[in-house]
C-alpha positions in Angstrom: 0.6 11.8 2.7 3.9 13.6 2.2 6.7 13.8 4.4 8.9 16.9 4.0 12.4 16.5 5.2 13.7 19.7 6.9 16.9 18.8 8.1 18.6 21.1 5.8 17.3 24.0 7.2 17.8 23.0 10.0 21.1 23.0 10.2 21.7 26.1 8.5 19.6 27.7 11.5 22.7 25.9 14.2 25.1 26.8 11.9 24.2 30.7 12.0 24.0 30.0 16.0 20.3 31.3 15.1 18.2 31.2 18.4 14.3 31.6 17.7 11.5 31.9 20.5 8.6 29.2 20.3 6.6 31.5 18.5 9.3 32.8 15.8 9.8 29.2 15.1 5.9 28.5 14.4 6.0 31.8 12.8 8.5 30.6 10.5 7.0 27.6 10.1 3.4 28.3 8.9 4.9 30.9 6.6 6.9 28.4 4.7 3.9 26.0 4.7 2.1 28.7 3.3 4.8 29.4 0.9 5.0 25.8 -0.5 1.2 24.5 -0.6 0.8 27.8 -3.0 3.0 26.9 -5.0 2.1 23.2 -4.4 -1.4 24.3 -5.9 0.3 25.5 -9.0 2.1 22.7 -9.1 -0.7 20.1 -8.9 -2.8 21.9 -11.1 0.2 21.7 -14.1 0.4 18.0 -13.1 -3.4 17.1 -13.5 -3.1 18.2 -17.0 0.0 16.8 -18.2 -1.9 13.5 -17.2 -5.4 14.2 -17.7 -8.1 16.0 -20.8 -9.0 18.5 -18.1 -10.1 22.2 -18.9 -9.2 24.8 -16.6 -12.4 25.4 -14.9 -12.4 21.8 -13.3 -9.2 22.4 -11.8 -10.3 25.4 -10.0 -11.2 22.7 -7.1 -7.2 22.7 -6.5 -7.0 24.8 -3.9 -4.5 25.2 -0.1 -6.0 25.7 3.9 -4.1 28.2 5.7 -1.3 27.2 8.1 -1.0 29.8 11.4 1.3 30.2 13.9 -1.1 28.7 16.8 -1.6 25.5 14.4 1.4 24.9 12.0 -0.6 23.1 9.5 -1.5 23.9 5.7 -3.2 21.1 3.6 -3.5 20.9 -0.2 -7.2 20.4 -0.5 -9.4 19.5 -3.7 -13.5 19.0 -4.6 -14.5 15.6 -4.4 -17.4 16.1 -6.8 -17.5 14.0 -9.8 -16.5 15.4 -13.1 -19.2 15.0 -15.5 -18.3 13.1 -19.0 -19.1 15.8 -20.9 -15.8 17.7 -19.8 -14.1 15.5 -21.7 -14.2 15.3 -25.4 -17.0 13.3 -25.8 -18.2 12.6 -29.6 -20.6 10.4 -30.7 -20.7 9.3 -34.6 -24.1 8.2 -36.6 -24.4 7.0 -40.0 -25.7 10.8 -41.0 -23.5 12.5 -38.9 -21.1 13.4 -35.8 -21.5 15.3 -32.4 -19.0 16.8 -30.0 -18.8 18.7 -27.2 -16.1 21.5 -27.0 -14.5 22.7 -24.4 -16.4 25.4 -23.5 -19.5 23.4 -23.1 -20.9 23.7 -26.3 -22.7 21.3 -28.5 -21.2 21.1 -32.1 -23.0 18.7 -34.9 -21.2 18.3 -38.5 -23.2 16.4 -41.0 -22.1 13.9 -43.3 -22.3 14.2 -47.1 -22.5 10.7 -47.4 -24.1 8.4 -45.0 -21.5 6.2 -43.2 -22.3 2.4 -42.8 -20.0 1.7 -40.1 -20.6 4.2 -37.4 -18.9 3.9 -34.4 -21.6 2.8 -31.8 -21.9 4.7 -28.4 -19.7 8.1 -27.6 -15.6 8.4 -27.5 -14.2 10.4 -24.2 -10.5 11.0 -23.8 -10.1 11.3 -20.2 -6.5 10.8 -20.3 -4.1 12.5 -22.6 -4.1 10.7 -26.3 -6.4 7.9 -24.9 -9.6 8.1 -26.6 -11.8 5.0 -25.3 -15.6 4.3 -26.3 -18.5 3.7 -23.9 -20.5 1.5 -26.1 -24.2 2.3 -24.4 -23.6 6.1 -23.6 -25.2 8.6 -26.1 -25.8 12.4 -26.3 -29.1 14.3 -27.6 -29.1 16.0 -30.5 -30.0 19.9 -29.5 -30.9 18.6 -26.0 -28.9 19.2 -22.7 -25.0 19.0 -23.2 -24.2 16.0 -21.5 -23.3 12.4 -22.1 -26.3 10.0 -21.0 -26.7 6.4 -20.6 -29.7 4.4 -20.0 -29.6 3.6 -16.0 -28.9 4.9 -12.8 -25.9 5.5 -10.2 -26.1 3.0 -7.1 -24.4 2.3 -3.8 -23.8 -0.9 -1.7 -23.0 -4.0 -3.8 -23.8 -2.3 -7.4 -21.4 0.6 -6.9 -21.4 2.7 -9.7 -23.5 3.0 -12.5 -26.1 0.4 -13.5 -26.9 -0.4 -17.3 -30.9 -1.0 -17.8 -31.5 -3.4 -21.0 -35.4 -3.3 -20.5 -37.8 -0.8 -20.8 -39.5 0.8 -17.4 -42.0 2.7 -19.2 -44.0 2.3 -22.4 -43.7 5.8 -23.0 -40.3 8.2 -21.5 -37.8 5.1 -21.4 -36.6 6.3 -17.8 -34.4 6.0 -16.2 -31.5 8.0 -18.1 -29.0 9.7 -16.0 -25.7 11.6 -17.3 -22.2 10.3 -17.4 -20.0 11.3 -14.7 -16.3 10.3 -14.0 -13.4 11.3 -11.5 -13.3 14.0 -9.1 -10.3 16.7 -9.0 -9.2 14.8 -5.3 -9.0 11.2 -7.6 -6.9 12.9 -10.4 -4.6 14.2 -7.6 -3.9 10.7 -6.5 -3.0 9.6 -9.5 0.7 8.1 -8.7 2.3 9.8 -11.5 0.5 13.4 -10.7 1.2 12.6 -6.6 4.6 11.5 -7.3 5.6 14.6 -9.0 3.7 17.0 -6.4 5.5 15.7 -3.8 8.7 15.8 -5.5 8.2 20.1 -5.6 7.3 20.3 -2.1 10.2 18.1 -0.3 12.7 20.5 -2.6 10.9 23.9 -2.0 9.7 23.3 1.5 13.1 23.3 3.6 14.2 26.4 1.5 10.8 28.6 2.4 11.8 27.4 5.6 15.1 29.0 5.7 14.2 32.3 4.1 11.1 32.8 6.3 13.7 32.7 9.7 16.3 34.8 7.9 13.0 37.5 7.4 11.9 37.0 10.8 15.6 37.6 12.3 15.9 40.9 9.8 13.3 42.3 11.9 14.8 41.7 15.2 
């Protein structure tokens, strides 16, 4: 929750011996709510990726509701649907080689000219900025989908989030394998640091759309 202090504006509105109807003042109001959750949306989306190894298209989730007259209330909104793993950086080494995939959503394999004895087991994902950490058990298919898998499943109630399978189900297709995913646009924005700095913006730019939306009103009187 942010809390936008108006008092400024306020005053300068007794100050100018400014009189406003009801609906001027909600007028006004919505307007300048309108105003700063657009900029607001800007503003969070710059913030996600100072924090966060986020491509573009993930922060199109970032997004404002309306404010009108009859309600006086605007809210920043973002999608709650996990991010999958792939959408960031993930690269897996073998002894004969390395994959990635870009940011585009492309698969990319280099091969090695000499076989490595040390590879780094699992794949590497930098979810935020210059923090590259492994998941030892995930792994990606050569040529296959482009996604990050691991061997187990997502599960509610008392074994929340995903579940590692060390046995075998099946003789054959070793199911189940289910893709990677990781936070949702709404979790990035409540990061404290990416919060902090979006509220920051909208207690300074709030009070002065405020302001200018009554003088625009009153230069139509």
């Amino acid at each position: 929750m942010i809390y936008i202090q108006t008092d400024d504006a306020l005053r300068t509105v007794r100050r100018l011996g400014i009189t406003l109807s009801a609906t001027q003042l909600a007028t006004a109001e919505a307007r300048a709510i309108n105003k700063t959750l657009g900029k607001a949306r800007t503003s969070a989306r710059r913030e996600i990726k100072q924090v966060y190894n986020i491509s573009q298209k993930n922060l199109k989730g970032v997004d404002y509701q309306h404010a009108n007259a009859a309600t006086v209330t605007g809210k920043l909104v973002a999608s709650r649907k996990p991010i999958p793993l792939d959408a960031f950086s993930p690269k897996q080494e073998t002894a004969a080689g390395s994959m990635r995939i870009s940011k585009r959503g492309a698969q990319k394999t280099t091969i090695f000219k000499q076989a490595k004895s040390n590879p780094v087991a699992g794949v590497s994902i930098e979810i935020f900025k210059n923090k590259r950490i492994v998941i030892p058990f995930a792994f990606m298919i050569p040529g296959g989908a482009v996604r990050v898998f691991a061997r187990g499943e997502y599960k509610s109630g008392a074994d929340y989030g995903f579940v590692e399978r060390h046995v075998r189900v099946n003789s054959g297709s070793d199911t189940p394998v289910k893709p990677l995913i990781t936070i949702s646009t709404f979790g990035s924005i409540l990061n404290d640091k990416v919060m902090g700095n979006i509220a920051r913006d909208v207690k300074i730019d709030y009070p002065r759309q405020l302001e200018n939306q009554i003088q625009f009103i009153l230069s139509d009187v």
